[in-house]
ROLUM-269871 format. One record per residue (C-alpha): residue in one letter; x, y, z; residue number from 1. Coordinates in Angstrom, 3 decimals, decimal comma. Layout:
BEGIN
(site A (X Y Z) NUM),
...
REM end
This chain:
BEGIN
(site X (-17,404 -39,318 -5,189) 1),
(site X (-14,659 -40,273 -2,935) 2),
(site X (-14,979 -38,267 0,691) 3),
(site X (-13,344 -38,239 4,188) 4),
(site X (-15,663 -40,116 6,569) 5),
(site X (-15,514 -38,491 10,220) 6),
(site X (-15,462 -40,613 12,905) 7),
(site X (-18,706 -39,754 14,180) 8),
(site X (-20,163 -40,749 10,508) 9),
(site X (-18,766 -43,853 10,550) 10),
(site X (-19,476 -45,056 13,712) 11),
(site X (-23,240 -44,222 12,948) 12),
(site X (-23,304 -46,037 9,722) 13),
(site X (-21,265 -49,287 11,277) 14),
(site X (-23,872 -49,475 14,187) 15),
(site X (-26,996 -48,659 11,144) 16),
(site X (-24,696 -51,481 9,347) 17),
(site X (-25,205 -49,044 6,449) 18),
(site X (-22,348 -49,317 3,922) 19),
(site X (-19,679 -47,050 4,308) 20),
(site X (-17,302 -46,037 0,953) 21),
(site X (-14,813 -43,290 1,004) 22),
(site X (-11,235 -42,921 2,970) 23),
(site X (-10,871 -41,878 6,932) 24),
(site X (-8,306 -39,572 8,697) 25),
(site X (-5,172 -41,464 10,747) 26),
(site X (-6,947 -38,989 13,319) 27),
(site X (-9,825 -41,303 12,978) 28),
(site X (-8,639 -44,582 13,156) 29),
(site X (-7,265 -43,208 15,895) 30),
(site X (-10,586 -42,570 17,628) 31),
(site X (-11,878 -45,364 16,285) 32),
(site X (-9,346 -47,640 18,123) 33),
(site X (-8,806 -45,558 21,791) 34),
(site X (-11,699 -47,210 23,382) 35),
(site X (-10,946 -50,600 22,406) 36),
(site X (-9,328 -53,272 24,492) 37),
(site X (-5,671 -53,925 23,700) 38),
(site X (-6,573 -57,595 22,809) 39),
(site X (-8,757 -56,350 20,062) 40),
(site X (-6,946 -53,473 18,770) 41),
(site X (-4,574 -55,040 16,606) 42),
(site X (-6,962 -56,772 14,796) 43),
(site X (-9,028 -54,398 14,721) 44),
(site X (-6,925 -51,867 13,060) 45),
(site X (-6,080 -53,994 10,163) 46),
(site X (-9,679 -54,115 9,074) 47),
(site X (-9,992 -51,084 9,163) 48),
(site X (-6,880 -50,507 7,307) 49),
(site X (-8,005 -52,893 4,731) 50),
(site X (-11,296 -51,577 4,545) 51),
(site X (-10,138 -47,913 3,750) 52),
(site X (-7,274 -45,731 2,398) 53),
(site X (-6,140 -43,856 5,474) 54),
(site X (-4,923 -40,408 4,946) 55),
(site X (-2,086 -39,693 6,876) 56),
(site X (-0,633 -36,621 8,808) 57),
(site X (1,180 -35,461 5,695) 58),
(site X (3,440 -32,183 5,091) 59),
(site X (0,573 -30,460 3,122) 60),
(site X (-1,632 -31,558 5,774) 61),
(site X (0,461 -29,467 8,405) 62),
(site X (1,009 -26,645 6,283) 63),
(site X (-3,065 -26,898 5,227) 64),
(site X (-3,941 -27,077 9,730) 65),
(site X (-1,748 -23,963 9,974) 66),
(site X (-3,589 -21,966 7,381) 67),
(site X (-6,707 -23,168 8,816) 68),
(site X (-5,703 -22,695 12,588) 69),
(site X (-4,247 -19,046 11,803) 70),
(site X (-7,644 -17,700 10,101) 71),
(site X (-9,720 -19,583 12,641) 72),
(site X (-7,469 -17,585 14,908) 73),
(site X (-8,212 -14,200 13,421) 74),
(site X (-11,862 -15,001 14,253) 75),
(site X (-11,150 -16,274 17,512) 76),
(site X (-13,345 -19,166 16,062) 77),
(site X (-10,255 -21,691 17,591) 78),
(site X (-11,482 -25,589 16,937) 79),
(site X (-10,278 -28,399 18,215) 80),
(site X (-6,732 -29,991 17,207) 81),
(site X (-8,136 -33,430 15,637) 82),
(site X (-11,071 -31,819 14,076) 83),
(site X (-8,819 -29,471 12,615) 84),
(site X (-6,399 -31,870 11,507) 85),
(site X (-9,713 -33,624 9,729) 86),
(site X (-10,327 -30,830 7,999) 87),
(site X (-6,730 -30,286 6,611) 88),
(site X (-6,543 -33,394 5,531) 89),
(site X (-9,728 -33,089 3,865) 90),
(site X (-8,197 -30,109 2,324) 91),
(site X (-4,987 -31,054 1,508) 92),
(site X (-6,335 -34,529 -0,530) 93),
(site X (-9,210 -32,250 -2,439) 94),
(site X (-11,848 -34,372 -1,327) 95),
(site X (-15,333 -33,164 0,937) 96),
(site X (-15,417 -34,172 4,706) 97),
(site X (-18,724 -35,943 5,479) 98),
(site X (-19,526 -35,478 9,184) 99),
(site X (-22,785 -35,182 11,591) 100),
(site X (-20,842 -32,281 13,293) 101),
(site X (-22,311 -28,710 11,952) 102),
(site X (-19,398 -27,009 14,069) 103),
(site X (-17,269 -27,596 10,518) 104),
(site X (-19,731 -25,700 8,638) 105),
(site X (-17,889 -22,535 9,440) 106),
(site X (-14,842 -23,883 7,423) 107),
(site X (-16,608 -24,051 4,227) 108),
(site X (-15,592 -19,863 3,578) 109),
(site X (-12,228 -21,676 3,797) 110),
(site X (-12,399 -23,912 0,676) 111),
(site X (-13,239 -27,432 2,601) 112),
(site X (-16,195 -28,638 0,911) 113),
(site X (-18,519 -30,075 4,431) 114),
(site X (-21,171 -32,507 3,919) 115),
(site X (-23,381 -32,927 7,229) 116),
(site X (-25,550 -36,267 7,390) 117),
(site X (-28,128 -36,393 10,004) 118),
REM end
């Protein structure tokens, strides 16, 4: 079953060197390549790229993020912009977001499927 990998997952499972199948979040290559040193970024990057398919900030993605921001809204249950724009794009491709964050458990009621791995 093909899922999004949150950053947090797939730093876990590098460091476990567990293997890691699925597709990430531009958010999350992203935070995967912020802390590294210019030098290293580049190449860096293009393993990753060529490691995963990297779901991009899309139109139904930013139509999916305001949906989800406006009912988290309602709820005053705000969350973060790059988690929420993880979770749209989880949304938007149809596809379960595997994360070790339980704060996206309380998007399940909104059709995101959330898998939490310990």
């Amino acid at each position: 079953m093909t899922q999004l990998i949150d950053t947090s997952v797939l730093i876990k499972r590098v460091k476990e060197k567990k293997p890691v199948e699925g597709k990430i979040s531009v958010i999350t290559l992203i935070e995967m390549l912020r802390g590294i040193p210019g030098s290293k970024r580049g190449k860096l990057k293009k393993t990753i790229e060529e490691g995963f398919t990297v779901v991009e900030i899309t139109n139904d993605v930013i139509l999916e993020y305001c949906e989800l921001y406006d009912k988290l809204k309602e709820k005053g249950q705000i969350m973060n912009d790059a988690d929420l724009l993880l979770a749209a794009s989880a949304k938007a491709s149809g596809i379960p977001l595997i994360t070790s964050d339980n704060g996206f458990k309380r998007l399940e009621n909104l059709g995101i499927k959330i898998i939490i791995e310990e």
